[in-house]
C-alpha positions as a Markdown table, in Angstrom:
| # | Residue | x | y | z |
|---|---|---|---|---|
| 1 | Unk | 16.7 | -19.1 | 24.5 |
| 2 | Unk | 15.2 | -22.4 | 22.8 |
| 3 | Unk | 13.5 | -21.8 | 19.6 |
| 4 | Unk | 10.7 | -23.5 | 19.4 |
| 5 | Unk | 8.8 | -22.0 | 17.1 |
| 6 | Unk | 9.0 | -24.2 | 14.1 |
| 7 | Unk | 8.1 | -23.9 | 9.8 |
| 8 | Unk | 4.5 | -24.8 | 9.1 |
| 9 | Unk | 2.1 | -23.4 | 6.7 |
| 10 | Unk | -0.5 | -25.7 | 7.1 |
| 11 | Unk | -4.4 | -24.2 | 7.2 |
| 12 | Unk | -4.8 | -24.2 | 10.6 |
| 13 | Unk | -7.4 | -22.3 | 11.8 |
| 14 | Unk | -6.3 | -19.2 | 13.3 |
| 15 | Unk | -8.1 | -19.7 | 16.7 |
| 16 | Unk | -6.7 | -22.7 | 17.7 |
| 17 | Unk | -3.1 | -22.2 | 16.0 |
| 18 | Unk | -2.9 | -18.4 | 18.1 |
| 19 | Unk | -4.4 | -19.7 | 21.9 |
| 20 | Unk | -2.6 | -22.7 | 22.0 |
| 21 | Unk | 1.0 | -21.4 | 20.4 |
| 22 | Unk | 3.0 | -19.3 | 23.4 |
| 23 | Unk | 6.1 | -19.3 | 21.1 |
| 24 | Unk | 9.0 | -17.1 | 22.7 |
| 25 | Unk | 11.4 | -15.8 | 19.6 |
| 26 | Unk | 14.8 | -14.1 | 19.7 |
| 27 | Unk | 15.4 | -11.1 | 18.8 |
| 28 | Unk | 17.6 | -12.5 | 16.2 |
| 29 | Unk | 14.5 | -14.0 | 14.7 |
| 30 | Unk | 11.9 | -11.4 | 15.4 |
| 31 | Unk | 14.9 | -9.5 | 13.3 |
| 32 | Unk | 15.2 | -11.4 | 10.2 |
| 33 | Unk | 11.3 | -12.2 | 10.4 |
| 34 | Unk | 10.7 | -8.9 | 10.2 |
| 35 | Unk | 13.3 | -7.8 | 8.1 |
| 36 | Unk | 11.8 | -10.3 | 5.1 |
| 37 | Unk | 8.2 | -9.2 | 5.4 |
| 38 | Unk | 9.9 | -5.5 | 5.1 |
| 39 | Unk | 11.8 | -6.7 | 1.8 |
| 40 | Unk | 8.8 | -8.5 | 0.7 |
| 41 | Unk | 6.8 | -5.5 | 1.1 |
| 42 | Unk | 9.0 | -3.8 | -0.8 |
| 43 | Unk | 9.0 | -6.5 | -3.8 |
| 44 | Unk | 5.4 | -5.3 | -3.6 |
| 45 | Unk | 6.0 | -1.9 | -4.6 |
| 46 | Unk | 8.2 | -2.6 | -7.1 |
| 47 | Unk | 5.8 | -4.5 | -9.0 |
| 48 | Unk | 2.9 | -1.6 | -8.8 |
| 49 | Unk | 5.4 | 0.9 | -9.8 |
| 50 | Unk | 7.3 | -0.1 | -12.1 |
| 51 | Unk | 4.5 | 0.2 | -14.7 |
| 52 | Unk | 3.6 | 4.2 | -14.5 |
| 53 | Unk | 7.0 | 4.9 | -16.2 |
| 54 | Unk | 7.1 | 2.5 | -18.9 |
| 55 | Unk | 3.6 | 3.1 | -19.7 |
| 56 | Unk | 4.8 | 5.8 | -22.3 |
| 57 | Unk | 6.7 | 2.4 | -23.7 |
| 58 | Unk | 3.8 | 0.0 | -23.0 |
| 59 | Unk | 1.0 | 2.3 | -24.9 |
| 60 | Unk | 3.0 | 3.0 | -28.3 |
| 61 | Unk | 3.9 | -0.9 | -28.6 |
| 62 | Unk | 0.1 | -1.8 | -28.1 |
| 63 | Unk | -1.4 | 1.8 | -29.1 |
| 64 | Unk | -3.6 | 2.3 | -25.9 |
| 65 | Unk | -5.2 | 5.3 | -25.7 |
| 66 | Unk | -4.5 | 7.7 | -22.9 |
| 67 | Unk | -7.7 | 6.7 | -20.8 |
| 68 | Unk | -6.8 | 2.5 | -21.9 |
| 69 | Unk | -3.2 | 3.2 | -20.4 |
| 70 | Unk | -4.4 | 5.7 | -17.0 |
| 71 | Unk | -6.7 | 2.1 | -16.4 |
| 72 | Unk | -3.7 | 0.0 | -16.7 |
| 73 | Unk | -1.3 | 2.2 | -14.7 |
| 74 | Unk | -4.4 | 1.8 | -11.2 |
| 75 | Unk | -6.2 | -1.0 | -12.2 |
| 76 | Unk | -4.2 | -3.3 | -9.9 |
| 77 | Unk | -5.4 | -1.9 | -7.1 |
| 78 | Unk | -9.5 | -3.2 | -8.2 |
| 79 | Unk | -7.4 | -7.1 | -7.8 |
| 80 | Unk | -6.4 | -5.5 | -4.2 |
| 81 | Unk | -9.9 | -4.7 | -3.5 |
| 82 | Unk | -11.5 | -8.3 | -4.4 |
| 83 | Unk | -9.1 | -9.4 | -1.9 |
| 84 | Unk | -9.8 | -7.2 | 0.8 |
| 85 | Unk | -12.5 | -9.2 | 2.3 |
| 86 | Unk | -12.0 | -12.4 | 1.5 |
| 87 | Unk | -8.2 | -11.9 | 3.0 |
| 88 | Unk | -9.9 | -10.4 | 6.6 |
| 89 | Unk | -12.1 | -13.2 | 6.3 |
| 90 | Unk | -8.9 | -15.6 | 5.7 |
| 91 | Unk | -6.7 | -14.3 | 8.1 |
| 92 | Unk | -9.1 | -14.3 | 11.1 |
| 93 | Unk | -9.3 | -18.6 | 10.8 |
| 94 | Unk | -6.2 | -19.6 | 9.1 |
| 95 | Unk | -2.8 | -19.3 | 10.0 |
| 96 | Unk | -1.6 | -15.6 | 8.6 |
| 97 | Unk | 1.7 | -17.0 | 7.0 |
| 98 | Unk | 0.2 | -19.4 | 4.9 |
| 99 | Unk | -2.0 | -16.3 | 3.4 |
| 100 | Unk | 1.3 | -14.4 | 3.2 |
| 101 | Unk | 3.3 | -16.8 | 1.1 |
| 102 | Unk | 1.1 | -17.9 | -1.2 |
| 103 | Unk | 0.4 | -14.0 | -1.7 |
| 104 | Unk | 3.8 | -13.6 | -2.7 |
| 105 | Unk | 3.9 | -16.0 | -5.1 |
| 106 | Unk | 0.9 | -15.1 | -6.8 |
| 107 | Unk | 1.4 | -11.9 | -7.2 |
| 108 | Unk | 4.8 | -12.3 | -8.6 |
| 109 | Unk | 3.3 | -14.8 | -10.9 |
| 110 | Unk | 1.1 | -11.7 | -12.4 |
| 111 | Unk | 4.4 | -9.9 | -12.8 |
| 112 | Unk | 5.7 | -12.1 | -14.7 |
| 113 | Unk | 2.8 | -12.5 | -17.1 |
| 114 | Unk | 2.3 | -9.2 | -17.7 |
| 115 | Unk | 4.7 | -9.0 | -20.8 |
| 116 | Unk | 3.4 | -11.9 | -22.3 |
| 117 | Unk | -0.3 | -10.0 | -22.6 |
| 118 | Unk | -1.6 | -9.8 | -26.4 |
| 119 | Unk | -3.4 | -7.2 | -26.0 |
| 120 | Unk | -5.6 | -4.9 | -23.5 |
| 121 | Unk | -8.1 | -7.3 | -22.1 |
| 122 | Unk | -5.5 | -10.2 | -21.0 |
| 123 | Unk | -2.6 | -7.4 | -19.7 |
| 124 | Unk | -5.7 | -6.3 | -17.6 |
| 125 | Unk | -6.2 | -10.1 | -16.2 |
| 126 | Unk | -2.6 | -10.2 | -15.5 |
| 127 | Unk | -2.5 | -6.5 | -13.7 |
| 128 | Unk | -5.7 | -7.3 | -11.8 |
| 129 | Unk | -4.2 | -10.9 | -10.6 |
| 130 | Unk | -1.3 | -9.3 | -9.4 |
| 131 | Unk | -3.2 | -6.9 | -7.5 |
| 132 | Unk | -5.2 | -9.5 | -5.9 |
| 133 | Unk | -2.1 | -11.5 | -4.1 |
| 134 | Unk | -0.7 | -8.0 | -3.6 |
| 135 | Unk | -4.5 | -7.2 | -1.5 |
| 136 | Unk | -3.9 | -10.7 | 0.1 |
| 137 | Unk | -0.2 | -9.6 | 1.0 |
| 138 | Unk | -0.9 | -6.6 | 2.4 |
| 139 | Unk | -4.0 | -7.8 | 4.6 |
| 140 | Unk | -1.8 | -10.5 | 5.9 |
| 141 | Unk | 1.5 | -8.5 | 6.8 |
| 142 | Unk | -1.0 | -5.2 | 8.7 |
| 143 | Unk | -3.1 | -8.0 | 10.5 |
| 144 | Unk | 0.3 | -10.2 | 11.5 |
| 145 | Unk | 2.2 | -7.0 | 12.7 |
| 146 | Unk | -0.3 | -4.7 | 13.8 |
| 147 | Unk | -1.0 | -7.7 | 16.2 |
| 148 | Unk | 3.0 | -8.7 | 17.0 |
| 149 | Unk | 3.6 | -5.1 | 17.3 |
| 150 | Unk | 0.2 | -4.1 | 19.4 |
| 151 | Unk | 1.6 | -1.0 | 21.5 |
| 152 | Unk | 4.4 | 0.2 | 19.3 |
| 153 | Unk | 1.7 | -0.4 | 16.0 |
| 154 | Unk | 2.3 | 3.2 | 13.7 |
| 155 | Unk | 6.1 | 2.9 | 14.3 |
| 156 | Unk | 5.6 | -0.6 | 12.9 |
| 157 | Unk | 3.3 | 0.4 | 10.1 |
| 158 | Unk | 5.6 | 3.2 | 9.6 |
| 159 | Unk | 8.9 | 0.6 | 9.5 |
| 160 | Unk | 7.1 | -1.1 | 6.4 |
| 161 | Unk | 5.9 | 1.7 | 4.8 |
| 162 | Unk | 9.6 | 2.5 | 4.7 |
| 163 | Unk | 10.3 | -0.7 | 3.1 |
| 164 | Unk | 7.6 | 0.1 | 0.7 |
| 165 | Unk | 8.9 | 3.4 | 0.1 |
| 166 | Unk | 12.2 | 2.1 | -1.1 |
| 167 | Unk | 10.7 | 0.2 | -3.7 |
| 168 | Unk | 8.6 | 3.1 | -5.1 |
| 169 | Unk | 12.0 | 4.6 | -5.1 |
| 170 | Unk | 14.5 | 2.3 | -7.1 |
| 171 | Unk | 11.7 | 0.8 | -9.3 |
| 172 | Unk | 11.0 | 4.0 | -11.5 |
| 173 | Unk | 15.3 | 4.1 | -11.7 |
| 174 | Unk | 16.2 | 0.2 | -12.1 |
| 175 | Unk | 13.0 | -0.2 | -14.8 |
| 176 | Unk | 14.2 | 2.7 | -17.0 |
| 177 | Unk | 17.3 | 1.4 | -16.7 |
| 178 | Unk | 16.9 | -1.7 | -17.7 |
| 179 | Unk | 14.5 | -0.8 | -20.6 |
| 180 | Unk | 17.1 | 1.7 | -21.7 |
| 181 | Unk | 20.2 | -1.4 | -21.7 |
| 182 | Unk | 17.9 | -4.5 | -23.1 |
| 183 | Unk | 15.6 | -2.3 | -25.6 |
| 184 | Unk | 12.2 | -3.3 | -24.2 |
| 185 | Unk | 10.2 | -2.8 | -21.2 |
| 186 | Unk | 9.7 | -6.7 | -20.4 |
| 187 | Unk | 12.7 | -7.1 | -18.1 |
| 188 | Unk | 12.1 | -5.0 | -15.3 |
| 189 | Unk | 8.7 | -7.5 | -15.1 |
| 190 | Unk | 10.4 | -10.6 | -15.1 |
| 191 | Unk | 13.4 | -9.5 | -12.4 |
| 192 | Unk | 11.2 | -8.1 | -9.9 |
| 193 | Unk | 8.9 | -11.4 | -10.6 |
| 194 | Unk | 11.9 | -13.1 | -9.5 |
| 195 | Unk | 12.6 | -11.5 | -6.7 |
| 196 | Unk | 9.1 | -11.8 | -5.2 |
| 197 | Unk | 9.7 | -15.7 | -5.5 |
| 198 | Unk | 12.8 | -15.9 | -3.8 |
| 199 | Unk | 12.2 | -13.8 | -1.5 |
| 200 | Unk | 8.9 | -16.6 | -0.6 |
| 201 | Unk | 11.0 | -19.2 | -0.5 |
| 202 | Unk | 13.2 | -17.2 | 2.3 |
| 203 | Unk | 10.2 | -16.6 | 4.5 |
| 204 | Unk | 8.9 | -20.1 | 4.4 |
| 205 | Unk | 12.3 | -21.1 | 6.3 |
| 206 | Unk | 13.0 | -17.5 | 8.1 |
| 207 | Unk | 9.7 | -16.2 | 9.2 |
| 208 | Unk | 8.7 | -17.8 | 12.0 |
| 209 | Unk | 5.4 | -18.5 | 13.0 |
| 210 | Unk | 5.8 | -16.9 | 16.4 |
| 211 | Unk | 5.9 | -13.8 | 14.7 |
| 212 | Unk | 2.9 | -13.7 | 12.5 |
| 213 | Unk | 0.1 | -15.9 | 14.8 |
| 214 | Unk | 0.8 | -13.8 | 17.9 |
| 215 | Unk | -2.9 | -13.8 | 19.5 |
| 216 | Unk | -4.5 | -10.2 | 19.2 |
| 217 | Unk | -7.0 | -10.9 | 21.9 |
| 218 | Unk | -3.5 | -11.0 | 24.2 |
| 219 | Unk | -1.2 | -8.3 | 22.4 |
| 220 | Unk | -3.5 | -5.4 | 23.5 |
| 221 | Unk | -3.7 | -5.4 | 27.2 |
| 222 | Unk | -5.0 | -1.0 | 27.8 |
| 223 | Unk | -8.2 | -2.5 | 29.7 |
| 224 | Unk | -11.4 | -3.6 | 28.9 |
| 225 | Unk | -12.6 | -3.3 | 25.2 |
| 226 | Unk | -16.7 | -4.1 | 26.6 |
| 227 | Unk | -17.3 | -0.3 | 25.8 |
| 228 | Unk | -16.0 | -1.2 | 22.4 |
| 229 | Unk | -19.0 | -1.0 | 19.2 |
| 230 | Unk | -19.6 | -4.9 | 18.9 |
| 231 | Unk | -19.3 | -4.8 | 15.2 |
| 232 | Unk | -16.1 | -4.3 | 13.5 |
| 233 | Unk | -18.2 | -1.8 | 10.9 |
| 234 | Unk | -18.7 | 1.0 | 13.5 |
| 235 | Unk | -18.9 | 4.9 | 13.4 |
| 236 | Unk | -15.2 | 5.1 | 13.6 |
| 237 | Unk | -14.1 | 2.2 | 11.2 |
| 238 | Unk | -16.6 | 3.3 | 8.1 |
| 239 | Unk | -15.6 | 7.0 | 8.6 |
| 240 | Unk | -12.1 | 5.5 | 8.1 |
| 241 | Unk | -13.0 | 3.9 | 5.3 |
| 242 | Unk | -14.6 | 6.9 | 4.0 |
| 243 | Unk | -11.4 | 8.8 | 4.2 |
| 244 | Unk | -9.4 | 5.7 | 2.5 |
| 245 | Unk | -11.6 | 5.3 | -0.5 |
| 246 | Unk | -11.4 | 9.2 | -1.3 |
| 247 | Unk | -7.2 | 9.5 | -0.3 |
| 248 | Unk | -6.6 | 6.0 | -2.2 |
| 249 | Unk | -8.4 | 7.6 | -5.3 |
| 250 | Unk | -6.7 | 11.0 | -5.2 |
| 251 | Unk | -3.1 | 9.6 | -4.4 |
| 252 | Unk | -3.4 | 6.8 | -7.1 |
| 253 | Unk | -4.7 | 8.8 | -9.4 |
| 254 | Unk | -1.8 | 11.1 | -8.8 |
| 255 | Unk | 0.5 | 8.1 | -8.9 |
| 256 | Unk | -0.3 | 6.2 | -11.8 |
| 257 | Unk | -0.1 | 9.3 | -14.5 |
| 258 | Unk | 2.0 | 11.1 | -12.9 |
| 259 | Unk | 5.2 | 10.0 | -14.8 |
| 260 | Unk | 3.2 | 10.6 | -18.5 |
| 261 | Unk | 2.2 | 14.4 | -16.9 |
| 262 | Unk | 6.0 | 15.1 | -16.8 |
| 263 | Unk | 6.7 | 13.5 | -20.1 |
| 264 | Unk | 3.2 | 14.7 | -21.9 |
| 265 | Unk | 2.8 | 18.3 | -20.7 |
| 266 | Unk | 6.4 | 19.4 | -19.1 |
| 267 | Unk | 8.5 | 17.6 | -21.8 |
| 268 | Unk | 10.6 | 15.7 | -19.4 |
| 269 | Unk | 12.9 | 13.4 | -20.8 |
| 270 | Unk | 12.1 | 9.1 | -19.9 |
| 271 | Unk | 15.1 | 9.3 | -17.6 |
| 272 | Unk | 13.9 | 12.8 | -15.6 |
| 273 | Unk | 10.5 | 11.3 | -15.2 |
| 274 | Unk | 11.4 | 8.5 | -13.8 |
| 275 | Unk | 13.6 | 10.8 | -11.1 |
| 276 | Unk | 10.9 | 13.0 | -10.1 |
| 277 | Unk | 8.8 | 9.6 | -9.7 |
| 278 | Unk | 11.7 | 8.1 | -7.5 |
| 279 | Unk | 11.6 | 10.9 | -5.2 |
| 280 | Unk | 7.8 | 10.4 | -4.1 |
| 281 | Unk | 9.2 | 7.1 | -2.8 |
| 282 | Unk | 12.2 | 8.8 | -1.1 |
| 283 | Unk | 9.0 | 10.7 | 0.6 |
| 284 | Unk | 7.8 | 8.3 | 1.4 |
| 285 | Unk | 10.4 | 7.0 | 3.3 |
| 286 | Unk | 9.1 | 9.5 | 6.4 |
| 287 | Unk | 6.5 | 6.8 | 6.9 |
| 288 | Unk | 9.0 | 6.0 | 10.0 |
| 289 | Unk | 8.3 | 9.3 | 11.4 |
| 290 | Unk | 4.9 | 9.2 | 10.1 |
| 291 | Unk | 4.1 | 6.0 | 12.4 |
| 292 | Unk | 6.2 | 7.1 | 15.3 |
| 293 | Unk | 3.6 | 10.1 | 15.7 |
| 294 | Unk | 0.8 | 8.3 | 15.0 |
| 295 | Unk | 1.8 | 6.3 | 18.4 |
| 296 | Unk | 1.5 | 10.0 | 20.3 |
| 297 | Unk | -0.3 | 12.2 | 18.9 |
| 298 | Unk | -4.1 | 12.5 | 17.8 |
| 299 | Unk | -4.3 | 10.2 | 14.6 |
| 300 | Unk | -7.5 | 12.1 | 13.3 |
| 301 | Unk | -5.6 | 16.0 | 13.3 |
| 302 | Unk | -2.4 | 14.3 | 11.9 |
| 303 | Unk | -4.2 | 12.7 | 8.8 |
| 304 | Unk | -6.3 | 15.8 | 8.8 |
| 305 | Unk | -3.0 | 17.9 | 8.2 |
| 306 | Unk | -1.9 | 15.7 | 6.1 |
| 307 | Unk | -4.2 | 15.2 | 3.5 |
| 308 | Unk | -4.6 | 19.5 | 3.5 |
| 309 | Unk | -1.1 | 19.2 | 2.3 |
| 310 | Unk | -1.5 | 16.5 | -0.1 |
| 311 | Unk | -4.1 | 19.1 | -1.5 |
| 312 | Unk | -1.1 | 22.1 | -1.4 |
| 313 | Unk | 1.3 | 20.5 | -2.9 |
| 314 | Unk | -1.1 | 19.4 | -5.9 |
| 315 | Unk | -1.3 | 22.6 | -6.1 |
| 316 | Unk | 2.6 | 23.0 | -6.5 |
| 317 | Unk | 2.4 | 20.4 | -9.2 |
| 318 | Unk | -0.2 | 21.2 | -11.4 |
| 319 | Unk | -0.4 | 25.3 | -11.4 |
| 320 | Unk | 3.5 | 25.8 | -12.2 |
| 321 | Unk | 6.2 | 24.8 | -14.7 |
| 322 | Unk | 8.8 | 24.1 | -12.9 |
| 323 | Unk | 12.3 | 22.5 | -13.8 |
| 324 | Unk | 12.9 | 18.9 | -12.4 |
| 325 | Unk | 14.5 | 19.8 | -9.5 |
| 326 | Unk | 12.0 | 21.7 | -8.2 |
| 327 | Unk | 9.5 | 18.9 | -9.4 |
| 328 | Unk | 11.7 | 16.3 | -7.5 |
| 329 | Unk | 10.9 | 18.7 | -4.3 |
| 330 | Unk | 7.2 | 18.6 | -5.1 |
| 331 | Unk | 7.2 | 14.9 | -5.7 |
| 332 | Unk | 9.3 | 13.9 | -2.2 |
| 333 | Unk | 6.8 | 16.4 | -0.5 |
| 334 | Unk | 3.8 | 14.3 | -1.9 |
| 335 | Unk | 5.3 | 11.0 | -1.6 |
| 336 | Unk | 6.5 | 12.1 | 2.5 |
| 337 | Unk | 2.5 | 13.1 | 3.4 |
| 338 | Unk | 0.5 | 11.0 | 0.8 |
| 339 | Unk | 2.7 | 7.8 | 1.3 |
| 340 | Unk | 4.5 | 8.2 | 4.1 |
| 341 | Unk | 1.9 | 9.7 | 6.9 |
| 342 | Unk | -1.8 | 9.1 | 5.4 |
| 343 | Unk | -1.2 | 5.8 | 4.5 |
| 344 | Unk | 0.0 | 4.2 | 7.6 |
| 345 | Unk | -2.3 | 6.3 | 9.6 |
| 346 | Unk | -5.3 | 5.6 | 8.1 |
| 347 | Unk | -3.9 | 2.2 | 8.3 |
| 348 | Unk | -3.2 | 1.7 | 12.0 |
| 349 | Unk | -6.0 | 4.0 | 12.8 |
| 350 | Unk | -8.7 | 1.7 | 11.6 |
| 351 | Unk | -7.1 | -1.2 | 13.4 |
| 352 | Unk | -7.3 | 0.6 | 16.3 |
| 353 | Unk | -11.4 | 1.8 | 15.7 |
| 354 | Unk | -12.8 | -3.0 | 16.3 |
| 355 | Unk | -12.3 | -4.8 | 19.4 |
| 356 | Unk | -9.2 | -6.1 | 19.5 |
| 357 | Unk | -10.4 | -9.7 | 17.8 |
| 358 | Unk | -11.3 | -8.1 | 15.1 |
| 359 | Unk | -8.1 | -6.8 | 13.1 |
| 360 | Unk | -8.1 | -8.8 | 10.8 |
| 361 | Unk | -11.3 | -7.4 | 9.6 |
| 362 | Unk | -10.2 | -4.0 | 9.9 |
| 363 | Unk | -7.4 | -4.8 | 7.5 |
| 364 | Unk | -9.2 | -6.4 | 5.2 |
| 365 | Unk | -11.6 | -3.4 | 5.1 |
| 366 | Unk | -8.8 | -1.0 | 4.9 |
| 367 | Unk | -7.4 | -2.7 | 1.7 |
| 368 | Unk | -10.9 | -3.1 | 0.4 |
| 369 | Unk | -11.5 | 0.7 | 0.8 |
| 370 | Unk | -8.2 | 2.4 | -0.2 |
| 371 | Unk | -7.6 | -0.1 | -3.1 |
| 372 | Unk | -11.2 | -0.5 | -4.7 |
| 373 | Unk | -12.1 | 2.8 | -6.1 |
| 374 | Unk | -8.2 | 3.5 | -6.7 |
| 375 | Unk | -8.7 | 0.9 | -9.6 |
| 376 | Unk | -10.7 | 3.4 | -11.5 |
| 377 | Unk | -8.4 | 6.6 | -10.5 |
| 378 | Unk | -6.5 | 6.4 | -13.4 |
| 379 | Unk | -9.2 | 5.8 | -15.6 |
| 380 | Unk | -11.0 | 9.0 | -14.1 |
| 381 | Unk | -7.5 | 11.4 | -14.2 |
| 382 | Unk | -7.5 | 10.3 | -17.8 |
| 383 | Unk | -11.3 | 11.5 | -18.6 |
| 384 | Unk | -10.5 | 14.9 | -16.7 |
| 385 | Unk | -7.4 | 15.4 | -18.4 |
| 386 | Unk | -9.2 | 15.5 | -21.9 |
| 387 | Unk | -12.5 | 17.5 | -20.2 |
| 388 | Unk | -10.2 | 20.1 | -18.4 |
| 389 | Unk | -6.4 | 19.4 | -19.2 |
| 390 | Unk | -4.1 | 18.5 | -16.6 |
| 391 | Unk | -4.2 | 21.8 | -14.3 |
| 392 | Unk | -8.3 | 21.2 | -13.8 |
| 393 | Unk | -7.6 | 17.0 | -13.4 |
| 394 | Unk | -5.5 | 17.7 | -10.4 |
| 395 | Unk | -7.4 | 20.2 | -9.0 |
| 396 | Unk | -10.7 | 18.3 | -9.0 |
| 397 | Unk | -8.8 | 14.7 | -8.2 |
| 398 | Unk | -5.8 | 15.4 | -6.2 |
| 399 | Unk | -6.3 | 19.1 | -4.8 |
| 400 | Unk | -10.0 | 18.8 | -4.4 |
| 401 | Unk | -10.9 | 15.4 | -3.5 |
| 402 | Unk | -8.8 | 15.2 | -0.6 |
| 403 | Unk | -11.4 | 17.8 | 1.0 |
| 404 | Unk | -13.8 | 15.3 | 1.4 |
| 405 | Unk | -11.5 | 12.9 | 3.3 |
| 406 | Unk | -11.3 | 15.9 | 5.7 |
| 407 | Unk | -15.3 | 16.3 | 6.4 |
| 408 | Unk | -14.9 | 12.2 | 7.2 |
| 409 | Unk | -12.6 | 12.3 | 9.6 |
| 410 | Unk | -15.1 | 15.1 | 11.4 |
| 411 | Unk | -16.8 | 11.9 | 12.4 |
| 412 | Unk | -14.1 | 10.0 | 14.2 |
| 413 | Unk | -13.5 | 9.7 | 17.6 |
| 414 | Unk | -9.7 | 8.8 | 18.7 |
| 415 | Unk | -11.1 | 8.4 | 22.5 |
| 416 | Unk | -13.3 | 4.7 | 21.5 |
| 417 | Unk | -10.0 | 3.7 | 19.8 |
| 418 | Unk | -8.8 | 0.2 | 21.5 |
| 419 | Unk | -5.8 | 1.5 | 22.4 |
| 420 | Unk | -7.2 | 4.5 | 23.9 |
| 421 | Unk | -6.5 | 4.8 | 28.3 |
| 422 | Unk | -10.1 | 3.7 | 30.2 |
């Protein structure tokens, strides 16, 4: 099999690059392709959470106060958000692995910087700049795989998550470690900057662009889309977004002070905080399964059920003191429904609610939405925490909140999905 598809990154518009580009890969390079935007996913979630267990570290060198540091630990995602749009925007006229590249790089350039900060106001620059080619990464992998991937789209979703799951996983374990051996938080920054690069400068060689301009007008061939809302902002899509801006703010906020919960209010030790962190990424690693049933069963009951456990196990968390195995349990259970089947779900699903066309909008909305008001989830856990103490914060924020997500999905209808039989 000839392999014709060839390295350019040139900014040409998407149209043109997508019709006129009927590029047949191996599997040997759909493979590595795919294998590389996994690993740079992952990269990805090594740089977001690295930072929730050294923020114990990070706050007593700078003095940031609880609420300063709960900002830090979330704030990313508000750089993720201010590329939502603009990235939908982006990938719908320009080729999807240009966007992806330089998204890599510039997020692992804000990795980099973020040791170097003086102070609050320029660490929040660097942490907001990351987020923003980490919004711009994830727009361009979902829109460049949900179309390459059209019928098998949650299993696909649920393959990266994976990837992403691993990262949440080891980079709790390899940034404590490091801290531990070289005496200071910076390194763990400046490796998995490193990594993001290299990893850049594989995929402008290995990922082909057969695999990320596949035409989306062609991958979804279930019948005619006509019936379809004309806008990509319909009933379905903003109910969708509803549901991600309320899960992205009640898993965040869960995420990025979870770590200084176990070391604040249990006493855990640096080292068994970063553990029971690891394990919401070993969760997370269901997002495999998560996707595969989100290809066969009803996407709106399954992230239904899923976000009323996110809301029991908060419960778990919160209400009891437990020992850190059974927090461990608690934190794989989170990380398995809150990373590993909302996330993808909500992801694919809202792909799934515009015409076809349109997915690059819908991903771009999707970051947008989940990302946005997660900047400020933090920030929020924080205020509640001195208001109410932890016990009321995750109640109202991560038991709570998650309700609301709930009466949103009331609204969708999995029948006007694209992929749904007509």
């Amino acid at each position: 099999m000839t392999h014709a598809a060839h390295v350019d990154t040139g900014a040409v518009p998407a149209d043109g690059t997508r019709e006129s580009s009927p590029l047949t890969l191996s599997r040997t390079m759909v493979v590595t392709g795919f294998v590389l935007i996994v690993l740079s996913y992952m990269v990805n979630a090594m740089d977001r959470q690295v930072f929730p267990p050294l923020l114990p570290d990070i706050r007593a060198e700078y003095g940031f106060s609880l609420e300063q540091g709960g900002l830090l630990a979330t704030n990313f995602t508000l750089g993720m958000a201010l590329a939502g749009l603009p990235a939908g925007y982006l990938l719908d006229r320009f080729r999807r692995k240009t966007v992806l590249l330089a998204s890599i790089v510039l997020y692992s350039l804000g990795t980099m910087a973020t040791p170097l900060a003086v102070g609050f106001a320029d660490m929040t620059l660097y942490r907001v700049v990351s987020g923003f080619g980490e919004g711009m990464q994830s727009a361009a992998i979902f829109a460049a795989m949900g179309a390459y991937f059209a019928h098998r789209r949650g299993l696909a979703f649920g393959v990266i998550g994976l990837g992403y799951s691993v990262g949440v996983f080891i980079a709790p374990l390899i940034g404590v470690r490091l801290m531990t051996m070289h005496g200071t938080w910076h390194s763990p920054f400046y490796l998995f900057g490193t990594a993001g690069l290299l990893i850049a400068a594989a995929s402008l060689f290995l990922v082909r662009t057969g695999l990320t301009e596949r035409s989306v007008a062609k991958a979804v061939a279930t019948g005619t889309h006509e019936s379809m809302p004309a806008s990509a902002y319909n009933r379905n899509s903003l109910a969708l977004a509803v549901h991600a801006v309320v899960s992205g703010v009640a898993i965040y906020g869960f995420l990025g002070l979870y770590p200084t919960y176990l070391i604040s209010s249990l006493h855990y030790s640096a080292e068994q905080a970063a553990l029971a962190m690891s394990f919401l990424g070993f969760g997370g690693m269901l997002a495999v399964l998560g996707g595969w049933l989100g290809d066969r069963v009803n996407q709106r009951s399954l992230l239904v059920v899923s976000l009323l456990a996110v809301s029991a196990i908060s419960v778990c968390v919160y209400e009891t003191q437990v020992g850190v195995g059974v927090q461990c349990v608690f934190s794989f259970l989170m990380g398995a429904f809150g990373l590993g089947f909302v996330y993808p779900n909500t992801n694919s699903a809202m792909q799934r609610a515009v015409r076809p066309s349109q997915i690059g909008r819908a991903s771009g909305l999707f970051v947008t939405s989940y990302y946005g008001p997660a900047a400020f989830s933090g920030l929020l856990f924080a205020a509640l925490v001195d208001s109410f103490g932890w016990s009321g914060a995750g109640l109202l924020q991560v038991t709570l909140l998650p309700l609301v997500g709930v009466a949103a999905l009331l609204f969708v209808r999995p029948a006007e999905f694209n992929n749904a039989v007509r």
